[in-house]
GUFISE-335859 format. One line per field, with one value per atom (N, C-alpha, C): residue number from 1; residue in three letters; atom name; x, y, z. Coordinates in steps of 0.2 Angstrom, whole numbers. Example, Ala and Ser with C-alpha at 12.3 -4.5 7.8 and 13.67 -1.06 7.14 Angstrom:
BEGIN
n	1  1  1  2  2  2 .
res	Ala  Ala  Ala  Ser  Ser  Ser .
atom	N  CA  C  N  CA  C .
xx	66  62  66  64  68  64 .
yy	-28  -22  -16  -11  -5  0 .
zz	39  39  39  35  36  39 .
END
This chain:
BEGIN
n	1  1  1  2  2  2  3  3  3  4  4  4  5  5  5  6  6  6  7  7  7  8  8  8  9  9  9  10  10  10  11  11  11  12  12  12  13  13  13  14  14  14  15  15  15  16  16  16  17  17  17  18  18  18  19  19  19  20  20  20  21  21  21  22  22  22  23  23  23  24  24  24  25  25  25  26  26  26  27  27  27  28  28  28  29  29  29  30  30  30  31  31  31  32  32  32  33  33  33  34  34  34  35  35  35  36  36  36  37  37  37  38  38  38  39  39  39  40  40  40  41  41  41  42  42  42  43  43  43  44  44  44  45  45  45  46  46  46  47  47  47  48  48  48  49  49  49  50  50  50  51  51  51  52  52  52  53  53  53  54  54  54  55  55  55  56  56  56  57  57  57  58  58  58  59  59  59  60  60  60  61  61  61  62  62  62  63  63  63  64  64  64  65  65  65  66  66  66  67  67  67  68  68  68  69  69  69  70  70  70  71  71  71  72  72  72  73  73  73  74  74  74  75  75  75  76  76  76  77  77  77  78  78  78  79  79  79  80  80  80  81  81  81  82  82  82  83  83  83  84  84  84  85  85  85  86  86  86  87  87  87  88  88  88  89  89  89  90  90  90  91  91  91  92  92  92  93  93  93  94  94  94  95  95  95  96  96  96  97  97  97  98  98  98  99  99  99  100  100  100  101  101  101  102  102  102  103  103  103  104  104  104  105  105  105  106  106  106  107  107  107  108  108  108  109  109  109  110  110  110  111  111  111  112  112  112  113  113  113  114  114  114  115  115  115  116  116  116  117  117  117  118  118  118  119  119  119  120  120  120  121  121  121  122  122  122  123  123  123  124  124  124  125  125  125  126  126  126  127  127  127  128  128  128  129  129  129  130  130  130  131  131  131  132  132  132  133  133  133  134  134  134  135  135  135  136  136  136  137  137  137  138  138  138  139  139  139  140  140  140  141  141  141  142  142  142  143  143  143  144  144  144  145  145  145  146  146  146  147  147  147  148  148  148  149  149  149  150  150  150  151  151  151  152  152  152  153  153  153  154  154  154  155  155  155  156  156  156  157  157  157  158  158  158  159  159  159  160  160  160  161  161  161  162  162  162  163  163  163  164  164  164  165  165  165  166  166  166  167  167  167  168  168  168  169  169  169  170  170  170  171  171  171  172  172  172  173  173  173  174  174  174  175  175  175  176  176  176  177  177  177  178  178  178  179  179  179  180  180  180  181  181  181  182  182  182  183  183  183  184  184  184  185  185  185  186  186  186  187  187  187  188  188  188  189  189  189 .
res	Unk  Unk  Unk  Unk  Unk  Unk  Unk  Unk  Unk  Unk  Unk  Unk  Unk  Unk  Unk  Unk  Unk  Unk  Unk  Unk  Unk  Unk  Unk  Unk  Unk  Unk  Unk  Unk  Unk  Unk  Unk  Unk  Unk  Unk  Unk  Unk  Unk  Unk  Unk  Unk  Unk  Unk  Unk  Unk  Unk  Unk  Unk  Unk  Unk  Unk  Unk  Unk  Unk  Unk  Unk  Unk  Unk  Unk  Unk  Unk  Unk  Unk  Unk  Unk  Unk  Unk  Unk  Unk  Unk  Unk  Unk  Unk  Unk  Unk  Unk  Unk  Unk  Unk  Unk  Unk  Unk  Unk  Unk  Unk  Unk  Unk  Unk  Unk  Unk  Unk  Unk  Unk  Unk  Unk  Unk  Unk  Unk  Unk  Unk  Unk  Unk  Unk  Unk  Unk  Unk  Unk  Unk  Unk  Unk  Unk  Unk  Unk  Unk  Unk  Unk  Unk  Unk  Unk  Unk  Unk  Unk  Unk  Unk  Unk  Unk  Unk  Unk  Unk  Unk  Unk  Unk  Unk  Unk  Unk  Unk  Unk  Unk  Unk  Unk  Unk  Unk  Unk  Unk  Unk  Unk  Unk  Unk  Unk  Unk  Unk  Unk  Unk  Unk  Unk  Unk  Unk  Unk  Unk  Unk  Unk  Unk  Unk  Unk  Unk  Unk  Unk  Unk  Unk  Unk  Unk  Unk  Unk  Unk  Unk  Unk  Unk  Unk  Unk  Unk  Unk  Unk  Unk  Unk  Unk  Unk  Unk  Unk  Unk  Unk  Unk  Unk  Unk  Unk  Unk  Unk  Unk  Unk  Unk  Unk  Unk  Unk  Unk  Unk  Unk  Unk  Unk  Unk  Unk  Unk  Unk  Unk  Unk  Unk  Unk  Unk  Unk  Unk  Unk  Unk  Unk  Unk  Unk  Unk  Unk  Unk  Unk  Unk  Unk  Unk  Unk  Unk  Unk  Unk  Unk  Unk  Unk  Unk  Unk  Unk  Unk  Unk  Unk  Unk  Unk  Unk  Unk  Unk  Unk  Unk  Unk  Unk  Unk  Unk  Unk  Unk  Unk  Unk  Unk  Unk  Unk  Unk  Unk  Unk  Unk  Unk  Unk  Unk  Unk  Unk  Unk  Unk  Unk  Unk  Unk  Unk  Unk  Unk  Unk  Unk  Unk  Unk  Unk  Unk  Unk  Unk  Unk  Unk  Unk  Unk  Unk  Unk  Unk  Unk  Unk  Unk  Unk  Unk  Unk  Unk  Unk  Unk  Unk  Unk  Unk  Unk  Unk  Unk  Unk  Unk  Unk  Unk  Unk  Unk  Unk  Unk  Unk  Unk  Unk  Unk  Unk  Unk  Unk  Unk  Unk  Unk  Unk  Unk  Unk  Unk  Unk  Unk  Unk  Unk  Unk  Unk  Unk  Unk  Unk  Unk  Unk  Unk  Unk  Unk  Unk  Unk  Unk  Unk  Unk  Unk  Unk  Unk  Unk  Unk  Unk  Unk  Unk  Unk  Unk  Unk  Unk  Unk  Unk  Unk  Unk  Unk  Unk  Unk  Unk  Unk  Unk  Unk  Unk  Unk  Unk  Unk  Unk  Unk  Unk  Unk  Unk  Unk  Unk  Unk  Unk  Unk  Unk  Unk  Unk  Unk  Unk  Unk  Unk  Unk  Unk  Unk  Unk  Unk  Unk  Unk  Unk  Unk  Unk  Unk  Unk  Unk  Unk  Unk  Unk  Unk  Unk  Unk  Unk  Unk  Unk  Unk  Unk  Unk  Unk  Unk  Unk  Unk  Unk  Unk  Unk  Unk  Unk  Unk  Unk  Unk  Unk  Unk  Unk  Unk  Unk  Unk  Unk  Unk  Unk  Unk  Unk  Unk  Unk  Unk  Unk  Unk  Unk  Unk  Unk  Unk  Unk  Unk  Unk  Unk  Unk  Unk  Unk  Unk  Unk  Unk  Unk  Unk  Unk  Unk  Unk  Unk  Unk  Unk  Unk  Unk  Unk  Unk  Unk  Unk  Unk  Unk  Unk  Unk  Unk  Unk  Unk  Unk  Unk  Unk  Unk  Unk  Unk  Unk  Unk  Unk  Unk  Unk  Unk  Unk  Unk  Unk  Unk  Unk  Unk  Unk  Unk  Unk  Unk  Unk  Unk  Unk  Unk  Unk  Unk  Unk  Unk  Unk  Unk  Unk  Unk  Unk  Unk  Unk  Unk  Unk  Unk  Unk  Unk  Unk  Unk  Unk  Unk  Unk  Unk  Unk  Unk  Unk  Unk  Unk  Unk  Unk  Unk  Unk  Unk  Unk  Unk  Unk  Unk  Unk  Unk  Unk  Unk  Unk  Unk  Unk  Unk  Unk  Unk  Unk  Unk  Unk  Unk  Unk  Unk  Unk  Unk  Unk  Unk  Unk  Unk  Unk  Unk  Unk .
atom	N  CA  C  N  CA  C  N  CA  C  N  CA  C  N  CA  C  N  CA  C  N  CA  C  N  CA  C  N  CA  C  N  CA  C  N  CA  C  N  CA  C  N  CA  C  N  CA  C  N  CA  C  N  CA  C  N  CA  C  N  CA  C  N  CA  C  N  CA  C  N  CA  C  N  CA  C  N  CA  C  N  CA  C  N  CA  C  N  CA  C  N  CA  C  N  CA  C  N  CA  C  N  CA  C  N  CA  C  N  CA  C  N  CA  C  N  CA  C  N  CA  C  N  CA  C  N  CA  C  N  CA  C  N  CA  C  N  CA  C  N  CA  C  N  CA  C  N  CA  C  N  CA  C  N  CA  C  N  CA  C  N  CA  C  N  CA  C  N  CA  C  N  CA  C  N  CA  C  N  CA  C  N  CA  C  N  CA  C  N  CA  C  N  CA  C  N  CA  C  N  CA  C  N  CA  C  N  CA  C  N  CA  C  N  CA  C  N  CA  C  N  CA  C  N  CA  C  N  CA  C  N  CA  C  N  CA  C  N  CA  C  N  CA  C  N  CA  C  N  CA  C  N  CA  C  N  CA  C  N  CA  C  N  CA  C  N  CA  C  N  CA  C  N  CA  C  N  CA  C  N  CA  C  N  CA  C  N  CA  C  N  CA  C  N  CA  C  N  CA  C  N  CA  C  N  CA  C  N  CA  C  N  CA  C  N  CA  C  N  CA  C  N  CA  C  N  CA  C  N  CA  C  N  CA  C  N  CA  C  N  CA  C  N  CA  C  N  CA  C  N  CA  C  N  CA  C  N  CA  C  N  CA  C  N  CA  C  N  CA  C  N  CA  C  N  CA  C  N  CA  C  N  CA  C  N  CA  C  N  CA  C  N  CA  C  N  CA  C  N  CA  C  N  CA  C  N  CA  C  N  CA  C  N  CA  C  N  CA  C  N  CA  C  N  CA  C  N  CA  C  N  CA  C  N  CA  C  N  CA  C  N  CA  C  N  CA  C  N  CA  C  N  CA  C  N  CA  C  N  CA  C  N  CA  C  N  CA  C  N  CA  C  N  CA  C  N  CA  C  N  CA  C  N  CA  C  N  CA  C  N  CA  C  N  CA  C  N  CA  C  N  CA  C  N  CA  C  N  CA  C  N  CA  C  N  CA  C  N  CA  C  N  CA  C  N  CA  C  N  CA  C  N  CA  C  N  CA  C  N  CA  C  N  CA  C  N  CA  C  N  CA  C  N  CA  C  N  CA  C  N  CA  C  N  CA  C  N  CA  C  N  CA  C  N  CA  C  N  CA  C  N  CA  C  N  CA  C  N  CA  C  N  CA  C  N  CA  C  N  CA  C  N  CA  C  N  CA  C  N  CA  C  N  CA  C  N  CA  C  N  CA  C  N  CA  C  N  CA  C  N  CA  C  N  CA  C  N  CA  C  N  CA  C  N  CA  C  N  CA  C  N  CA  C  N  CA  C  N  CA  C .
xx	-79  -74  -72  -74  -69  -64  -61  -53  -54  -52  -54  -46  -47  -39  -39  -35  -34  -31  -32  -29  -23  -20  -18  -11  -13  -7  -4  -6  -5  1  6  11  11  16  14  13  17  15  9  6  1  -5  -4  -9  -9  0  -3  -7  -4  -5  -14  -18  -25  -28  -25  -28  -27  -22  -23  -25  -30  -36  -34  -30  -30  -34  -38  -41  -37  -41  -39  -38  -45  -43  -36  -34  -27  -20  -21  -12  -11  -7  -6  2  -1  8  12  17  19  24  21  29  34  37  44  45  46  46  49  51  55  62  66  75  74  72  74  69  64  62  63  67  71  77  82  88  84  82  79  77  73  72  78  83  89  93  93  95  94  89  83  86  86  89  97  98  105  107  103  105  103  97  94  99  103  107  114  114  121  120  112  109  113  109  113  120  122  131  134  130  134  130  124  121  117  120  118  112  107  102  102  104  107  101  98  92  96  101  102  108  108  114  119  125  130  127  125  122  128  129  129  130  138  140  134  129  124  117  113  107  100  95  91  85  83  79  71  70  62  56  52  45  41  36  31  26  24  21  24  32  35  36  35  33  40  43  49  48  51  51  44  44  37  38  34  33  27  27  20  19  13  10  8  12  9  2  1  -1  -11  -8  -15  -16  -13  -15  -20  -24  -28  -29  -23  -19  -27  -30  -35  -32  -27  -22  -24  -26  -28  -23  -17  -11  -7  -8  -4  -9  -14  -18  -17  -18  -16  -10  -4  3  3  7  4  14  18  24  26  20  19  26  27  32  31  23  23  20  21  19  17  14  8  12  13  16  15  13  9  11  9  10  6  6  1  -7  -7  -14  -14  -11  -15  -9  -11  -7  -5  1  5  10  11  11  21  24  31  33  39  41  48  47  54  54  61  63  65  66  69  63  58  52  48  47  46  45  40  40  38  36  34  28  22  16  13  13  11  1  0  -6  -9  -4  -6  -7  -3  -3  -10  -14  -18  -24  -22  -29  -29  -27  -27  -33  -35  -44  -41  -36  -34  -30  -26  -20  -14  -12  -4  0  0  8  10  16  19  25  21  27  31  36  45  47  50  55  59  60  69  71  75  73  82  87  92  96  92  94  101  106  108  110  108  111  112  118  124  122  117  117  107  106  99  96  98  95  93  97  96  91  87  81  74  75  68  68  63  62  59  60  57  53  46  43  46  50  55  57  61  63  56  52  47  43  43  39  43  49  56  56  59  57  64  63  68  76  77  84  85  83  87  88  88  89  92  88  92  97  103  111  108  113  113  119  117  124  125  131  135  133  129  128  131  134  135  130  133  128  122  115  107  106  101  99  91  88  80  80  74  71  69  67  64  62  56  55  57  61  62  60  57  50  54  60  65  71  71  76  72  66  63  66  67  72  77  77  84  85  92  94  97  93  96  99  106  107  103  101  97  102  101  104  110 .
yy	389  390  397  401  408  407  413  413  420  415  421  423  431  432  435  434  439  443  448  454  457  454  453  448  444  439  443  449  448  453  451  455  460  467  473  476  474  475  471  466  463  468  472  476  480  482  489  489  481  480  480  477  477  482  488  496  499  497  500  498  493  490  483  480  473  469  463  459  454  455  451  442  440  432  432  435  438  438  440  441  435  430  424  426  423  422  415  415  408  407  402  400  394  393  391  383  379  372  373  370  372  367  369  369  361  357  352  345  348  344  343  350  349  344  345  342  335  333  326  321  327  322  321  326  325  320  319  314  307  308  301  298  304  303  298  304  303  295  293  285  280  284  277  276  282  282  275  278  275  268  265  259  255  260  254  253  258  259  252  249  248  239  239  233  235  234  235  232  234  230  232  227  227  225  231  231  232  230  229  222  223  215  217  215  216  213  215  214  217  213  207  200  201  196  192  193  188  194  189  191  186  189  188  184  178  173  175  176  180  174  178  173  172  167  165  170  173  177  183  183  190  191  198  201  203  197  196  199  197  195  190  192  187  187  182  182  179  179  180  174  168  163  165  165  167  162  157  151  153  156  158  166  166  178  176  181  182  189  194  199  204  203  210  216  217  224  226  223  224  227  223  223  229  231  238  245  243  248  250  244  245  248  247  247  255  256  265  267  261  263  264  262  261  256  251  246  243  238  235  238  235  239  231  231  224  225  218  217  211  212  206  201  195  188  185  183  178  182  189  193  193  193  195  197  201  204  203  202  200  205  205  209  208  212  210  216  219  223  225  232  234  234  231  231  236  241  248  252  251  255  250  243  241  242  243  245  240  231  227  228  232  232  227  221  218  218  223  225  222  221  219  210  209  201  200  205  203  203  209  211  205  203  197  195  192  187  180  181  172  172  175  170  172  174  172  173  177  178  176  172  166  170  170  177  170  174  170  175  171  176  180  178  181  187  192  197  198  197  201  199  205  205  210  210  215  215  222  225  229  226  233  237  237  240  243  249  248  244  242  237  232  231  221  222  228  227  229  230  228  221  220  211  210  204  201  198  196  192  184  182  175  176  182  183  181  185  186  181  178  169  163  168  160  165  159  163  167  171  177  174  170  166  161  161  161  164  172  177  183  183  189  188  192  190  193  183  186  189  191  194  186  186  181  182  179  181  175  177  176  169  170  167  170  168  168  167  172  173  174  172  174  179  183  187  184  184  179  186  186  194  189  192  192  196  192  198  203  202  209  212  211  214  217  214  216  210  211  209  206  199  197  192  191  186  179  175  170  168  162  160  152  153  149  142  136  131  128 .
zz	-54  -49  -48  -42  -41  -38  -39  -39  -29  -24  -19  -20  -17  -15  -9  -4  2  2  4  3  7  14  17  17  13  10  4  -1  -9  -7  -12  -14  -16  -12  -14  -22  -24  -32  -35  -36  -35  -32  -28  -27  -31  -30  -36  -42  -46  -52  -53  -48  -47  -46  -43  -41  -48  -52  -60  -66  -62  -65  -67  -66  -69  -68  -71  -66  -62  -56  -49  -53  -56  -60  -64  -66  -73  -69  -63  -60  -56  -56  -54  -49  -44  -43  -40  -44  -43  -40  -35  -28  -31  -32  -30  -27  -29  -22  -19  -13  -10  -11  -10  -12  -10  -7  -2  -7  -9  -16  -22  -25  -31  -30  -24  -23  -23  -20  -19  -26  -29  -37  -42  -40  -43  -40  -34  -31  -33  -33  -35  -42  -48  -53  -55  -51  -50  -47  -42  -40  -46  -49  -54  -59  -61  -68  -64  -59  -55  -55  -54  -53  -59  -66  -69  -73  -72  -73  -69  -62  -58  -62  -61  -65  -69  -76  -83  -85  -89  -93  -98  -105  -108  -112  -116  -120  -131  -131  -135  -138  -143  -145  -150  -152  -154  -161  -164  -173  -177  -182  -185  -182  -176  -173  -168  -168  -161  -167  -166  -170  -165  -165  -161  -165  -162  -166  -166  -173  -172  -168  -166  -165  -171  -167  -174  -174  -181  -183  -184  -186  -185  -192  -194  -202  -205  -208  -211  -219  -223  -231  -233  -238  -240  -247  -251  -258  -259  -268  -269  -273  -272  -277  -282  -288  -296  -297  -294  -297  -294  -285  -283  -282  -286  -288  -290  -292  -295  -299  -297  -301  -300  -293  -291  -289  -289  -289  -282  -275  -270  -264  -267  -262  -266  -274  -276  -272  -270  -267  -261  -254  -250  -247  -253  -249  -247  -241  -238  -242  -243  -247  -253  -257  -264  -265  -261  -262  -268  -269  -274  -280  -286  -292  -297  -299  -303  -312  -312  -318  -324  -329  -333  -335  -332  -334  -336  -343  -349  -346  -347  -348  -342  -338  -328  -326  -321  -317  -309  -309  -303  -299  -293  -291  -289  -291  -288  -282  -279  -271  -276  -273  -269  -262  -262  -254  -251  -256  -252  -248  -251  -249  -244  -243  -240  -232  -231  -221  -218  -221  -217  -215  -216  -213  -213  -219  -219  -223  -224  -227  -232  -238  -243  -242  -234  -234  -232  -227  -224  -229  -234  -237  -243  -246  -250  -249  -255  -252  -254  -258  -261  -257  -251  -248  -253  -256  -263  -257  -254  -248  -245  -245  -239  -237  -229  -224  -221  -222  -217  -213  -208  -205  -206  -214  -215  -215  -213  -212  -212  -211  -212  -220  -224  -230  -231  -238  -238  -243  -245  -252  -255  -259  -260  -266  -270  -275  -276  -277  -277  -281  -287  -292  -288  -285  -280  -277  -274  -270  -275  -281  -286  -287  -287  -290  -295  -297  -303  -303  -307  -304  -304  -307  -306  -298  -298  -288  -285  -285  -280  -278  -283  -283  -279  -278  -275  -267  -262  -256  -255  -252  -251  -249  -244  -244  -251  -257  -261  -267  -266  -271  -268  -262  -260  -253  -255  -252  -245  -239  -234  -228  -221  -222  -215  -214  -212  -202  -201  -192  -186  -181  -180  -173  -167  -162  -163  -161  -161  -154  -153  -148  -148  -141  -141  -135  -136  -130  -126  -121  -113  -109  -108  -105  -96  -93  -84  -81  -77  -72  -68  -67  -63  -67  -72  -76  -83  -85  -91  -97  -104  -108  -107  -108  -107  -114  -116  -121  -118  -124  -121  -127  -128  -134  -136  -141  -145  -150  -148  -149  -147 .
END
């Protein structure tokens, strides 16, 4: 693609600058929009902020009071079947948190979590070849101490609602995507 210029249009400095050798392709000159399409996109802006001041959509919930009901397949808390491990150290491998760390029972090794480090990937659930992992929903844990998020192998074998403390929620809600507002909650029972 060449770059024409006309000579006739160019900016008197812009000539000069090419008479003392610059290249002609090198000196650019840049226009401005015109005043009446900046004011406009700012305007445009401006109404859409107003839009929803005036009606809200309201892409968040009042947590802890109203808590939102997971769906099925949602990557909760999990634990692990001592009984179907098979202690391949597959899921110590996989984890990109180094959450889990393998720990010996009767000569095999089994895998127990910290919950601090946990990102919920989910990796080590997938990559299993025997299945041990039984994923739950449960997800609003709390804990006041760091110790309380290392587990034991006795915790990690029991399912997460009864070892680790929950915190007291309020109304349950579900997401319902609404084809003109996006996101909407609805309460659940």
């Amino acid at each position: 693609m060449s770059l024409r210029i006309v000579e006739e249009e160019m900016d008197p400095e812009i000539k000069e600058l090419i008479e003392k050798g610059f290249d002609k392709t090198k000196v650019l000159k840049v226009s401005l929009p015109k005043p009446g399409a900046v004011v406009q996109r700012n305007v445009d802006a401006l109404l859409t902020g107003f839009k929803y001041v005036v009606k809200p959509m309201r892409l968040t919930i009042d947590y802890p009071y109203k808590a939102v009901e997971y769906p099925e397949g949602y990557r909760g808390m999990f634990r692990v079947d001592d009984n179907k491990c098979v202690g391949c150290s597959l899921c110590d491998v996989v984890c990109p948190a180094d959450a889990i760390r393998l720990v010996l029972k009767d000569k095999k090794k089994v895998p127990v979590i910290n919950w601090g480090r946990c990102i919920f990937c989910y990796f080590c659930v997938d990559i299993c070849p025997v299945e041990a992992f039984e994923t739950t929903k449960y997800h609003d844990a709390v804990f006041t101490r760091f110790e309380d998020m290392l587990t034991t192998l006795e915790e990690f074998t029991k399912r997460p609602e009864d070892y680790v403390p929950m915190r007291k929620i309020g109304k349950r809600y579900k997401v319902v995507i609404d084809e003109y507002r996006g996101l909407r909650y609805e309460p659940v029972g």
